[in-house]
Residue frames as qw, qx, qy, qz and C-alpha x, y, z in Angstrom:
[[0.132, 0.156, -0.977, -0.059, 57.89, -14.15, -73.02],
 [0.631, -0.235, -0.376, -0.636, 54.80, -16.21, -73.17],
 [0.615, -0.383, 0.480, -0.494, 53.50, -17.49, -69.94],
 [0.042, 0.139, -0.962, -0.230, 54.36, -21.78, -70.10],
 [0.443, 0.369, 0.766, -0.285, 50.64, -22.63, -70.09],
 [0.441, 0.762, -0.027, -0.473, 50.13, -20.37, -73.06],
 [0.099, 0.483, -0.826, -0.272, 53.42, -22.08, -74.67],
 [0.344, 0.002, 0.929, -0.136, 52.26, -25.37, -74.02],
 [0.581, 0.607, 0.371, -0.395, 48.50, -24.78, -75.37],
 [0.213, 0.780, -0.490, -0.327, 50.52, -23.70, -78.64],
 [0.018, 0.469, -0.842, -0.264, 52.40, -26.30, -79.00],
 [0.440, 0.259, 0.830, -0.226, 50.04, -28.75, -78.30],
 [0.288, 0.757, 0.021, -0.587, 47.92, -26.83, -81.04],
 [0.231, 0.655, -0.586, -0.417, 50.51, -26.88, -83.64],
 [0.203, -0.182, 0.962, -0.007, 51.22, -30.80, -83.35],
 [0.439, 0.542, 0.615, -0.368, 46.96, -31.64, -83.15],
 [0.641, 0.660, -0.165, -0.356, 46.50, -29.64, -86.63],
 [0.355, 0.575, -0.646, -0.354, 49.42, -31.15, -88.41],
 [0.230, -0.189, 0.953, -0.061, 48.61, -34.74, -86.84],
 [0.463, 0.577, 0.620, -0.260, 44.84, -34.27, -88.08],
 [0.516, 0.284, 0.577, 0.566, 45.94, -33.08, -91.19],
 [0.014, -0.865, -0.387, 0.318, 44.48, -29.28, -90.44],
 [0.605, 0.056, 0.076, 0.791, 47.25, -27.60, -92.75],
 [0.008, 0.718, 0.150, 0.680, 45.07, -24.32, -93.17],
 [0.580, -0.809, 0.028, -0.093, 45.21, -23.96, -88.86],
 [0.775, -0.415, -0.054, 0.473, 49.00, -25.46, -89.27],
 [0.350, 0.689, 0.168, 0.612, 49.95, -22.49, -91.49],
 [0.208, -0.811, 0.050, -0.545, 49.11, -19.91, -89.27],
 [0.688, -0.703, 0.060, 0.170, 51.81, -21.16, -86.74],
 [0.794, 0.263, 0.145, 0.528, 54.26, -20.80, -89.35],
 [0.143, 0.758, 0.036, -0.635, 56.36, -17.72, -90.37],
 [0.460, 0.809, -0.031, -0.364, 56.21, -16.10, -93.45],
 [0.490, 0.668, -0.545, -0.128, 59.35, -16.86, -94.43],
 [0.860, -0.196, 0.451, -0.138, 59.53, -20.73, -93.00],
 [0.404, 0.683, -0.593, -0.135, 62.49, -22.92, -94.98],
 [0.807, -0.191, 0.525, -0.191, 62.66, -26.15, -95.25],
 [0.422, 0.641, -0.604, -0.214, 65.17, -28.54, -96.89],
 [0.948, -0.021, 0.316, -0.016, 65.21, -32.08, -97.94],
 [0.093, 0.736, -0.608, -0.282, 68.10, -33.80, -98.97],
 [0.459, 0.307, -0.761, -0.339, 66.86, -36.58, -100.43],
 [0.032, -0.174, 0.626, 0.759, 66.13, -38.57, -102.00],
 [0.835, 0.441, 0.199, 0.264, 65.32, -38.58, -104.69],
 [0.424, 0.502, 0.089, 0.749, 67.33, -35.06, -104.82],
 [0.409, -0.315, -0.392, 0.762, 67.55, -32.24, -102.78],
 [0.091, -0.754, -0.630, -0.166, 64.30, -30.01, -102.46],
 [0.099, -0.154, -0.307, 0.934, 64.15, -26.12, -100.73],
 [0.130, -0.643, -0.743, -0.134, 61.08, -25.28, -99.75],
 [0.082, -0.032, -0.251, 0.964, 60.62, -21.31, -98.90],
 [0.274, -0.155, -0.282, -0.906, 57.73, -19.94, -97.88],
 [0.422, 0.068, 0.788, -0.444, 54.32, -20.94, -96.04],
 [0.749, 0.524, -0.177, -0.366, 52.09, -21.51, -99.06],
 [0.592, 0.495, -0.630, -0.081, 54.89, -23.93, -100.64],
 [0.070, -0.300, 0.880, -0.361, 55.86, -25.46, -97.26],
 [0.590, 0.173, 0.586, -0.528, 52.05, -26.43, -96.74],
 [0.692, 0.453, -0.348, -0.442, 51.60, -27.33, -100.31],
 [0.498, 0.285, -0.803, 0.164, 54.56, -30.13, -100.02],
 [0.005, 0.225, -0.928, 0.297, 53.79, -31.28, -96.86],
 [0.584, 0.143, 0.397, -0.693, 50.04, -31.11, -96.60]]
């Protein structure tokens, strides 16, 4: 388990890229196989993958 200052830094991280719009640093907190699903609307979306997940949201 990661020490909580080490967590923390992380998270903090993760949040900071995707609030500054960093999507190539938020990537690389993803995994590989990251899934995400909207359900509208317009329609209901699946999103596999980090590539696709950063595409759509970035």
């Amino acid at each position: 388990m990661m020490p909580k200052n080490e967590l923390e830094d992380k998270l903090l991280n993760f949040f900071q890229a995707e609030n500054n719009g960093d999507w190539k640093l938020y990537e690389t907190f993803l995994s590989p196989d990251v899934e995400w699903i909207s359900y509208g609307p317009p329609k209901r979306k699946v999103i596999i993958g980090k590539a696709e997940y950063v595409d759509d949201v970035g």
